[in-house]
Backbone and ligand atoms as CSV (ligand in chain L), in Angstrom:
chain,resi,resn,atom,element,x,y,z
A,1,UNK,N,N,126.882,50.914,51.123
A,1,UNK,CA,C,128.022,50.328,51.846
A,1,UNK,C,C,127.832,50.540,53.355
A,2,UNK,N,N,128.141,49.826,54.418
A,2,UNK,CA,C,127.857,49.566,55.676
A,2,UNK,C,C,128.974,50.674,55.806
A,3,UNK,N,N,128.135,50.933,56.981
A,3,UNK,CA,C,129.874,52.015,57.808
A,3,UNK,C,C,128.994,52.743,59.195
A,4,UNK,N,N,130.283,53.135,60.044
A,4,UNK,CA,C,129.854,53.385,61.071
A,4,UNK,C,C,129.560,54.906,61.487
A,5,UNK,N,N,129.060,55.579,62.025
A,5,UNK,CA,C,128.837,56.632,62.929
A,5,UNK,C,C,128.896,57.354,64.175
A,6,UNK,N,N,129.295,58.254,65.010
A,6,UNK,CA,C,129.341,58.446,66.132
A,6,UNK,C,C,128.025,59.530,66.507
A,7,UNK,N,N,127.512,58.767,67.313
A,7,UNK,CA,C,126.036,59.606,67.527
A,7,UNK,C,C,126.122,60.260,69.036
A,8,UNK,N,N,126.061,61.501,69.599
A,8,UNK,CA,C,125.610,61.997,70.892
A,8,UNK,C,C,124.388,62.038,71.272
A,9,UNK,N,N,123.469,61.477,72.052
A,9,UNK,CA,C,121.981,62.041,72.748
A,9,UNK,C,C,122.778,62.945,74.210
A,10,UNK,N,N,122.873,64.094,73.238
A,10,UNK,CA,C,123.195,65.126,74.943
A,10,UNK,C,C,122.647,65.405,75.996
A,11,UNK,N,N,122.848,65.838,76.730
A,11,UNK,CA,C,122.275,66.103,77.957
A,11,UNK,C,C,120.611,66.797,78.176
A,12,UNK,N,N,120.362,67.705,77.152
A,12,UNK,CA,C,118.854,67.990,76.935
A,12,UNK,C,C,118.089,66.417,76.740
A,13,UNK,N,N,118.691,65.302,76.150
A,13,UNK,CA,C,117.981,64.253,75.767
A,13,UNK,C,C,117.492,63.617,76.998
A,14,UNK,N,N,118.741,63.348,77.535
A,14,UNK,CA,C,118.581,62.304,79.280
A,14,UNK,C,C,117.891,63.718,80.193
A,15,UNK,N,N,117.808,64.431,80.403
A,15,UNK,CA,C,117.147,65.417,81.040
A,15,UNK,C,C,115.344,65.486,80.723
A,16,UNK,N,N,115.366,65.184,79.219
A,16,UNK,CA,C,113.700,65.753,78.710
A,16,UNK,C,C,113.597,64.139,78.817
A,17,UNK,N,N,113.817,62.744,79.128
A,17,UNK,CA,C,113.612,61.625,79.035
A,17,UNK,C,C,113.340,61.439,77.445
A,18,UNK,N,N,114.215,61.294,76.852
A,18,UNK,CA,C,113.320,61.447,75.267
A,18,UNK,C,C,114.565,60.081,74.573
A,19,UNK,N,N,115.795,59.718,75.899
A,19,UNK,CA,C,116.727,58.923,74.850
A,19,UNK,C,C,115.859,57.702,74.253
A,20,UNK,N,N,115.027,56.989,74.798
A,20,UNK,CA,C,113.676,55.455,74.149
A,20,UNK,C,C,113.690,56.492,73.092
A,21,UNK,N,N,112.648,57.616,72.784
A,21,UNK,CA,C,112.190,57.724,71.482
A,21,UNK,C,C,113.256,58.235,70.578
A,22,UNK,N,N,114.416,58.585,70.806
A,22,UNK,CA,C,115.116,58.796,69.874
A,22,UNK,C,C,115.952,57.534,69.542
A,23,UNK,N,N,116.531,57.068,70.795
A,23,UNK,CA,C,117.569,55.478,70.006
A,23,UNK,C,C,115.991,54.792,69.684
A,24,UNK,N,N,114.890,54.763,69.342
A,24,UNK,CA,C,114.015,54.320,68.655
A,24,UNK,C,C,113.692,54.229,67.380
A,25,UNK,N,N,114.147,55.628,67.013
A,25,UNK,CA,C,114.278,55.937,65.455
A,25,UNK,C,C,115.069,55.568,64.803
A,26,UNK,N,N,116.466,55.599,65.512
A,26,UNK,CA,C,117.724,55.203,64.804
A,26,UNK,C,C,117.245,53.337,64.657
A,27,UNK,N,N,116.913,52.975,65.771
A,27,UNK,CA,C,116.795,51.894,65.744
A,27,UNK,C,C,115.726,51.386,65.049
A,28,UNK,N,N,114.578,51.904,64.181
A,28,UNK,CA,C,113.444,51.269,63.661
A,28,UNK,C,C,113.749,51.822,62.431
A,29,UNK,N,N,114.694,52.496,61.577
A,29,UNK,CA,C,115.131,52.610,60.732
A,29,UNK,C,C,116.197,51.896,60.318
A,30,UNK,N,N,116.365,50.822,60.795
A,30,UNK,CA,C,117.515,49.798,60.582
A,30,UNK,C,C,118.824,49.795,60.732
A,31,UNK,N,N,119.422,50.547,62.013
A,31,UNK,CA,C,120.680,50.955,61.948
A,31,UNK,C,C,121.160,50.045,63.674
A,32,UNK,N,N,121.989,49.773,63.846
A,32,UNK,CA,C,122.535,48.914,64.545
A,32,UNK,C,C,123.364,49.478,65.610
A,33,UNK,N,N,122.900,48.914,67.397
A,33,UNK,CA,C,123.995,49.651,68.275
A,33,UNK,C,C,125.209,48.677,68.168
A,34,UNK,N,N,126.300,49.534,67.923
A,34,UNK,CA,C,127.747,48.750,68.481
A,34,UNK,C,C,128.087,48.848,69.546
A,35,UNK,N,N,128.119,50.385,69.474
A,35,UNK,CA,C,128.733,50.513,71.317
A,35,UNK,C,C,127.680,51.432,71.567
A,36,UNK,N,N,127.467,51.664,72.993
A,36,UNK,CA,C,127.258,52.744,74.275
A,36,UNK,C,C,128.098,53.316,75.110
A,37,UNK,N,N,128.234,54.599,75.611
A,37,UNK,CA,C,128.544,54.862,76.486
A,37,UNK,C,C,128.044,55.984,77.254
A,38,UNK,N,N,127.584,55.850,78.490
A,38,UNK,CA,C,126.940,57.275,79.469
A,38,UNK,C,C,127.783,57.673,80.752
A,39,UNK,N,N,127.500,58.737,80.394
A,39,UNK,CA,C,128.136,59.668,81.662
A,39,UNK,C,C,128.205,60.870,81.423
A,40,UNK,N,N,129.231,62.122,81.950
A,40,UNK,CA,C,128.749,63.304,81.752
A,40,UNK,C,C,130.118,63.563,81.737
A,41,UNK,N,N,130.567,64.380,80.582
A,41,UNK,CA,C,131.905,64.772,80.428
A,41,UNK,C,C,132.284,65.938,80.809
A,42,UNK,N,N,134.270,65.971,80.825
A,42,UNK,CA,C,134.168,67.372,81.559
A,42,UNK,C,C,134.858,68.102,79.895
A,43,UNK,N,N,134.915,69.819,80.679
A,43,UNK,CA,C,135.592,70.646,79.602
A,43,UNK,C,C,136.248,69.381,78.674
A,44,UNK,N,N,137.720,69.143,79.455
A,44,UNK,CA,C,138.515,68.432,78.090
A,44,UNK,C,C,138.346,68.226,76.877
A,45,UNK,N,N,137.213,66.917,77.684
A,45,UNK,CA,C,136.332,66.074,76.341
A,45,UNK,C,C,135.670,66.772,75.084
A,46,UNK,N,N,135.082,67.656,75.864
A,46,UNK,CA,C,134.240,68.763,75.024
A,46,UNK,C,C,134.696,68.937,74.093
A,47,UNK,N,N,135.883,70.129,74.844
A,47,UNK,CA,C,136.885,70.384,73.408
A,47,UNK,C,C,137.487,69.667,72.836
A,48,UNK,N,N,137.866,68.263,73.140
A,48,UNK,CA,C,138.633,67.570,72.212
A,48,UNK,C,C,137.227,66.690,70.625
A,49,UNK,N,N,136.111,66.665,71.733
A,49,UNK,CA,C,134.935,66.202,70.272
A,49,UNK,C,C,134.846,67.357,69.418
A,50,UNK,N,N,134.597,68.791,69.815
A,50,UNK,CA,C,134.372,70.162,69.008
A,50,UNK,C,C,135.607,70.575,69.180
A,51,UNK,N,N,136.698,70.329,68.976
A,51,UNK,CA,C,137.671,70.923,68.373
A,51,UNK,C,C,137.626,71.726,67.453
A,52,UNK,N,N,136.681,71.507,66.604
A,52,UNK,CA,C,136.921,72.916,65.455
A,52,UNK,C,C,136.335,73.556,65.610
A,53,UNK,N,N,135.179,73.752,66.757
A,53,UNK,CA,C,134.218,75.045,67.085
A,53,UNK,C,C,135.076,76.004,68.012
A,54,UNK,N,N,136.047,75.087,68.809
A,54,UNK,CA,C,136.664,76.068,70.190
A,54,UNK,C,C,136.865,77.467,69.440
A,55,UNK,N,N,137.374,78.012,68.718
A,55,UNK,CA,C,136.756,79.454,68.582
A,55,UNK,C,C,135.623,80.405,68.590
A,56,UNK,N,N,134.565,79.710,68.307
A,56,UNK,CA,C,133.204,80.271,67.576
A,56,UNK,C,C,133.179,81.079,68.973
A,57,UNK,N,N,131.693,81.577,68.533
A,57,UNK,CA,C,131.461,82.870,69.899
A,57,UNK,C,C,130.311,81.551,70.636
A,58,UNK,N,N,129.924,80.873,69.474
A,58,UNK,CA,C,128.913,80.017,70.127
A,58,UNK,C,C,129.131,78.695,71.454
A,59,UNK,N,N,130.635,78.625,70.928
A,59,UNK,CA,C,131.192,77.493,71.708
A,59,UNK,C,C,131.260,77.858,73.821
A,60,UNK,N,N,131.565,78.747,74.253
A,60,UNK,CA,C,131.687,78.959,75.356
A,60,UNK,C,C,130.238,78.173,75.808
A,61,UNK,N,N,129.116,78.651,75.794
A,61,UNK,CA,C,127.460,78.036,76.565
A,61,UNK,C,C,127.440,76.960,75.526
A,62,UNK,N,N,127.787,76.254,74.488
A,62,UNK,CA,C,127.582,75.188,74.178
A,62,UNK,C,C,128.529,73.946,74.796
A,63,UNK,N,N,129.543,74.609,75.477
A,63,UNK,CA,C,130.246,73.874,76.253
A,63,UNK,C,C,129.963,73.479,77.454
A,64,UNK,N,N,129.464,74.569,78.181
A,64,UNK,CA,C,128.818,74.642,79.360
A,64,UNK,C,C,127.245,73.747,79.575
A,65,UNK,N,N,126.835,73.691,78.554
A,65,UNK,CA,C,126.019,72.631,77.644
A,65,UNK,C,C,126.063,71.134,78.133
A,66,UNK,N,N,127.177,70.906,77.083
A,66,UNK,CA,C,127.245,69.657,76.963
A,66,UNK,C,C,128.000,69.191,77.796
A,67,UNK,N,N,128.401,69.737,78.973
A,67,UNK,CA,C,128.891,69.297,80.342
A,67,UNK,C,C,128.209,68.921,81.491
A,68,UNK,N,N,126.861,69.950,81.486
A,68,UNK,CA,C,126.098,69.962,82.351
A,68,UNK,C,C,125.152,68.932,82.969
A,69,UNK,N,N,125.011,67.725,82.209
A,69,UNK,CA,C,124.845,66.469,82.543
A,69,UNK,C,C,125.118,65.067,81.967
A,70,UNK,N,N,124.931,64.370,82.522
A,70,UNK,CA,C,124.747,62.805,81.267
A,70,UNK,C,C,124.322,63.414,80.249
A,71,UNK,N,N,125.222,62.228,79.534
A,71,UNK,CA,C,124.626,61.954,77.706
A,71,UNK,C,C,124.897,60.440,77.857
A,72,UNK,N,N,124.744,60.007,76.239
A,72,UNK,CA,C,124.977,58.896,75.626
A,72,UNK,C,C,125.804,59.055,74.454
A,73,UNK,N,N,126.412,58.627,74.646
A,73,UNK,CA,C,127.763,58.225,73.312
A,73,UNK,C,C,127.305,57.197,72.436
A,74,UNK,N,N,127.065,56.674,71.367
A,74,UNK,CA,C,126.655,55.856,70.646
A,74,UNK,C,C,127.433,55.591,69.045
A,75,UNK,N,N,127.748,53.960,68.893
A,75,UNK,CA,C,128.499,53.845,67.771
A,75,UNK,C,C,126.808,53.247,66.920
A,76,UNK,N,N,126.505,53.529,65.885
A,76,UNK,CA,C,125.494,53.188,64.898
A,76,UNK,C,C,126.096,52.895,63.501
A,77,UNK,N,N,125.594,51.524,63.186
A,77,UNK,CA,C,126.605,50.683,62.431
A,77,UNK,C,C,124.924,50.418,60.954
A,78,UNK,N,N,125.409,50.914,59.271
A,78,UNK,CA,C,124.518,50.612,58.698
A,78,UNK,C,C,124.969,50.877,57.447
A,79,UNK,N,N,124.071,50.575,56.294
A,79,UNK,CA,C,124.151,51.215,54.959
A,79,UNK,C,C,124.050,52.811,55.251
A,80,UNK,N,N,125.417,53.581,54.691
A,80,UNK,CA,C,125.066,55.163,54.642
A,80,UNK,C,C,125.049,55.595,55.688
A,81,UNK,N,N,125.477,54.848,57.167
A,81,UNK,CA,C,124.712,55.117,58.489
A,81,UNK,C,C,124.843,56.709,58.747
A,82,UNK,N,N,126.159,57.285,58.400
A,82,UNK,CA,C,126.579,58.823,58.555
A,82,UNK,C,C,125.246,59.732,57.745
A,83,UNK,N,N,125.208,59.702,56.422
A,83,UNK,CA,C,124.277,60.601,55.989
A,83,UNK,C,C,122.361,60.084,56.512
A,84,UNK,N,N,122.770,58.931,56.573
A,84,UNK,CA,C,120.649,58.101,57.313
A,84,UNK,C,C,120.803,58.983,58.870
A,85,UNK,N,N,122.262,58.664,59.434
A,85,UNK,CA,C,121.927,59.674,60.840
A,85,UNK,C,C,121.252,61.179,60.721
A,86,UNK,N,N,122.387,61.722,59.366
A,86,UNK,CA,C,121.953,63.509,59.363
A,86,UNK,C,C,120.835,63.305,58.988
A,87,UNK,N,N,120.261,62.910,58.006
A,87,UNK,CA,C,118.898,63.151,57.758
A,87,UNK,C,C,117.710,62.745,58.837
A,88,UNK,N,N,118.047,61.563,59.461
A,88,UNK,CA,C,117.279,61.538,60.848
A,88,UNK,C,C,117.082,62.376,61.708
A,89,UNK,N,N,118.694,63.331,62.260
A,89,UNK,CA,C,118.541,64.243,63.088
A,89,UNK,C,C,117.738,65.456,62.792
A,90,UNK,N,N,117.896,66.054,61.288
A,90,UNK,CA,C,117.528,67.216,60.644
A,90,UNK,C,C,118.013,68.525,60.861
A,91,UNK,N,N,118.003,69.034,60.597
A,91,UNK,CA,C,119.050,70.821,60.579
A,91,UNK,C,C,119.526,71.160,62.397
A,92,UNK,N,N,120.898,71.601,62.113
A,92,UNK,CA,C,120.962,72.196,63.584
A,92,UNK,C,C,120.299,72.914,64.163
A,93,UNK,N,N,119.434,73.809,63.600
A,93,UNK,CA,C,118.768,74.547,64.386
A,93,UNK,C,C,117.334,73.865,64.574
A,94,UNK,N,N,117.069,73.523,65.532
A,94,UNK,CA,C,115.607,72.498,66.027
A,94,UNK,C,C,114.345,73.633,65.091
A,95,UNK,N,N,114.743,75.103,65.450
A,95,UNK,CA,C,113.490,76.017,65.357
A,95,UNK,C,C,113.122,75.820,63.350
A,96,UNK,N,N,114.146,75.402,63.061
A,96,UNK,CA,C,113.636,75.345,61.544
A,96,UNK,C,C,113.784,73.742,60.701
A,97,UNK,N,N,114.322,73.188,61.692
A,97,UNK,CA,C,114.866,71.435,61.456
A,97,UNK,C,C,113.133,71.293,60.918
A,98,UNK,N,N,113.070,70.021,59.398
A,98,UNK,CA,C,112.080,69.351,59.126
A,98,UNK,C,C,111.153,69.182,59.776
A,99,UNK,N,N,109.895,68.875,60.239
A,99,UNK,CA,C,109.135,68.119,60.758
A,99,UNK,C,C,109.284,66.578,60.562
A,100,UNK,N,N,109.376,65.977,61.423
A,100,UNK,CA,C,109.338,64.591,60.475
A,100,UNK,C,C,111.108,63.861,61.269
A,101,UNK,N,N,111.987,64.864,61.187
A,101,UNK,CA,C,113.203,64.929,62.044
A,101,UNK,C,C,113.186,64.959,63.036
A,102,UNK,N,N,113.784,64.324,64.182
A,102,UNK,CA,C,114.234,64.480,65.444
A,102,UNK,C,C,113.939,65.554,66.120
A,103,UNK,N,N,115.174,66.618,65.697
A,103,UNK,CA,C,115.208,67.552,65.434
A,103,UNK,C,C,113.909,68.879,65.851
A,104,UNK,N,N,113.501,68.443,64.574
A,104,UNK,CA,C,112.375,69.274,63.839
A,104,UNK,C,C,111.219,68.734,64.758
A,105,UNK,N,N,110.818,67.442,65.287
A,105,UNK,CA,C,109.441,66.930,66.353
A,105,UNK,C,C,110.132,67.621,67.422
A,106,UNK,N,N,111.335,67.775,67.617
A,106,UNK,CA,C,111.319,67.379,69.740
A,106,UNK,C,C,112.174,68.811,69.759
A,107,UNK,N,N,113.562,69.153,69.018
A,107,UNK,CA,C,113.836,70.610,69.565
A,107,UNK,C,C,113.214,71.792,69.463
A,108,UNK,N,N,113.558,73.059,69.811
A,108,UNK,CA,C,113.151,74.448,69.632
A,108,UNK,C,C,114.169,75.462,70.083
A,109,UNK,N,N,115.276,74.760,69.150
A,109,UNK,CA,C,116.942,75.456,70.031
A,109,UNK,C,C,117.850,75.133,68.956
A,110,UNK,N,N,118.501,76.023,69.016
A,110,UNK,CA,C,120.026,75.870,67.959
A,110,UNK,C,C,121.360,74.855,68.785
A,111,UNK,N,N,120.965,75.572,70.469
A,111,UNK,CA,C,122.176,74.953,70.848
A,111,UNK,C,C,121.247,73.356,71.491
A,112,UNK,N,N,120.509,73.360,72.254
A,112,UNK,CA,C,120.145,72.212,72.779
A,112,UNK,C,C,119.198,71.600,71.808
A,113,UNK,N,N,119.836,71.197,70.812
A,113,UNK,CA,C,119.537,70.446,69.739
A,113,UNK,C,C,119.416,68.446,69.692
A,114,UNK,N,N,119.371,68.414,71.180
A,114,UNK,CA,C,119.225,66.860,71.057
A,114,UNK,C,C,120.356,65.635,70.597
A,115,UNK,N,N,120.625,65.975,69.596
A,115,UNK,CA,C,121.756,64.506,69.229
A,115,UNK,C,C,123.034,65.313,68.252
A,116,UNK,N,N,123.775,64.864,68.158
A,116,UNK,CA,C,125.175,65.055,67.638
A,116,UNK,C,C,125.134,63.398,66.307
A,117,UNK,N,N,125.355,64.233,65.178
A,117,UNK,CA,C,125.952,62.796,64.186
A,117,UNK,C,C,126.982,63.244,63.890
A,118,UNK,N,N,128.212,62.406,63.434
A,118,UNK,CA,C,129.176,62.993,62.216
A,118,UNK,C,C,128.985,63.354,61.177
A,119,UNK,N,N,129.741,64.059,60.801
A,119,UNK,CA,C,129.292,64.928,59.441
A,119,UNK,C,C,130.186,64.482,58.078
A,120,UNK,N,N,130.802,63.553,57.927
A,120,UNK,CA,C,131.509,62.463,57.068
A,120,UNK,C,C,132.581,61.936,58.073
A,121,UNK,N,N,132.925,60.566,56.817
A,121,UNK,CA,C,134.098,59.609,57.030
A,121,UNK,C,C,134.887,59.993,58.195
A,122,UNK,N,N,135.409,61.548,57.450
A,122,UNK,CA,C,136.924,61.599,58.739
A,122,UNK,C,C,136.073,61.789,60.308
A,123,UNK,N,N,135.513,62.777,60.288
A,123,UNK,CA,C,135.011,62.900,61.493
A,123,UNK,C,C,134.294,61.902,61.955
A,124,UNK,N,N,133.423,60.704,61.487
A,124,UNK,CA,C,133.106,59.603,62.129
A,124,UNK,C,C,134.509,58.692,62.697
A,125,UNK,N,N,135.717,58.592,61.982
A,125,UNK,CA,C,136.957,58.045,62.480
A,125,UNK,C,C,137.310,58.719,63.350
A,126,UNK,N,N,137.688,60.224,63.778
A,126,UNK,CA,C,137.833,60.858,64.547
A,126,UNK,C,C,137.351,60.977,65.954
A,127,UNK,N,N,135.942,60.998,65.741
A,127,UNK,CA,C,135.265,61.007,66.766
A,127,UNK,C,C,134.764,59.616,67.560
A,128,UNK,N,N,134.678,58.428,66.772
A,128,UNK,CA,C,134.951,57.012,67.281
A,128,UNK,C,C,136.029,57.239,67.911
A,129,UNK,N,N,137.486,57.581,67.077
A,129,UNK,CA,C,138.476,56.960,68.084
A,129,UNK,C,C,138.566,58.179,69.453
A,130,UNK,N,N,138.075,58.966,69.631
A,130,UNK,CA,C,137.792,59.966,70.654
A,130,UNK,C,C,137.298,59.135,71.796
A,131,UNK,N,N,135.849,58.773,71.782
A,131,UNK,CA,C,134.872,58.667,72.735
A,131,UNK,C,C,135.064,56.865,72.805
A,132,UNK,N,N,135.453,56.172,71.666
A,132,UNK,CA,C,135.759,54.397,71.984
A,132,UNK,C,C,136.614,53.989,71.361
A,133,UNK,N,N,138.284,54.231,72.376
A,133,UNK,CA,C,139.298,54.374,71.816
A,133,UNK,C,C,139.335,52.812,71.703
A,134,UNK,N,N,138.705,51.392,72.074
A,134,UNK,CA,C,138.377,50.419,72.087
A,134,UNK,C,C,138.441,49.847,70.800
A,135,UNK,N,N,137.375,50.922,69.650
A,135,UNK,CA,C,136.869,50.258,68.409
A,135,UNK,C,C,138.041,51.139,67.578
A,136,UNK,N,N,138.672,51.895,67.881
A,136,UNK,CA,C,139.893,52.320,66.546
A,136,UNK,C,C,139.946,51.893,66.095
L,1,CMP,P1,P,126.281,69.577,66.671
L,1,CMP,O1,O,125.742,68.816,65.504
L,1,CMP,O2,O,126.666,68.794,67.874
L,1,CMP,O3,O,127.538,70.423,66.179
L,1,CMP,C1,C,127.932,71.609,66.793
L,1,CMP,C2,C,126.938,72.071,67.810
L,1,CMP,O4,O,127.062,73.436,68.161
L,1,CMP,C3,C,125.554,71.969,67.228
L,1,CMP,O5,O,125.169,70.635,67.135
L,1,CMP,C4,C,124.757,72.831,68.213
L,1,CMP,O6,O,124.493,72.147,69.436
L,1,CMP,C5,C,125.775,73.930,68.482
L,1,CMP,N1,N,125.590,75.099,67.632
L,1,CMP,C6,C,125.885,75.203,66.330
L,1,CMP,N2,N,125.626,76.450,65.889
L,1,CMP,C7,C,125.174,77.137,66.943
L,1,CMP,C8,C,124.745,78.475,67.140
L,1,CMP,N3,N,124.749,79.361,66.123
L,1,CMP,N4,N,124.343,78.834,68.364
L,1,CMP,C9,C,124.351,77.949,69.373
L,1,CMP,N5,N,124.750,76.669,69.257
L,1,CMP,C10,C,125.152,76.273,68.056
C-alpha cells in the first residue's frame, strides 16, 4: 500500500556534502519526492519533532545537533515507504548500522547519524503535519 514518510538529511548530511548520495538511494529505490524543505531550525522545532526524547540524557547535544546547521525536510511517497525508509537508513547507531545501509556506509556515530525516518503511521502523520503543515 502507498503511504507517505517524513525523512530528515540533518545537518551532518549538508555539512559532509553527502545529501546527492543519499536522496539517491531513496530515490533509485523507487520512492518519490513530494515535498522539500531546507533550512536550519531553532530549539522550538527540535523539540516539537523529538518530543518524546526531551527527557533523555541524550537529547540536550542532540539538540544542539540538529540546530547547528541546514538540513532537509523531505516528504517520500511509496509502497511501505515508512518501513523501505528504516531499512534504507539502518540502525541508529551508524557504528553498528548494516553495511549496505546509509547508515552503516557513511555514519560512525549514534548521534550524527545522517537521516531521520518515521518510525510508523502515527509518527509519519505527526511529523508531516509538523514540518508541512501544507500536506495535513
Ligand atoms: P533519530 O532516528 O532521528 O531519532 C532520535 C535521534 O536521537 C537518533 O536518530 C539519534 O540522532 C539520536 N540518538 C538516539 N539515541 C542516542 C544516543 N544513545 N546517544 C546519542 N544520540 C542518540
Amino acid at each position: 500500500m502507498s503511504e507517505r514518510t517524513l525523512v530528515l538529511l540533518k545537518p551532518d548530511t549538508v555539512r559532509r556534502g553527502l545529501v546527492g548520495e543519499i536522496l539517491g538511494r531513496y530515490e533509485a529505490k523507487g520512492l518519490s519526492i513530494v515535498a522539500t524543505w531546507f533550512g536550519t531550525i531553532d530549539a522550538q522545532q527540535a523539540d516539537a519533532h523529538y518530543a518524546e526524547h526531551v527527557e533523555r540524557d541524550f537529547y540536550p547535544p542532540l539538540r544542539a545537533f540538529v540546530t547547528s546547521g541546514p538540513m532537509m525536510a523531505l516528504v517520500l511517497e511509496g509502497d511501505q515507504a515508512i518501513e523501505v525508509v528504516r531499512l534504507l537508513n539502518g540502525a541508529t547507531d551508524g557504528r553498528v548500522a548494516a553495511p549496505g545501509t546509509i547508515r552503516g556506509d557513511l555514519s560512525l556515530s549514534n548521534r550524527e547519524n545522517l537521516v531521520h525516518g518515521s518510525d510508523s503511521p502515527e509518527s509519519a502523520a505527526r511529523e508531516t503535519a509538523l514540518w508541512f503543515p501544507e500536506l495535513g
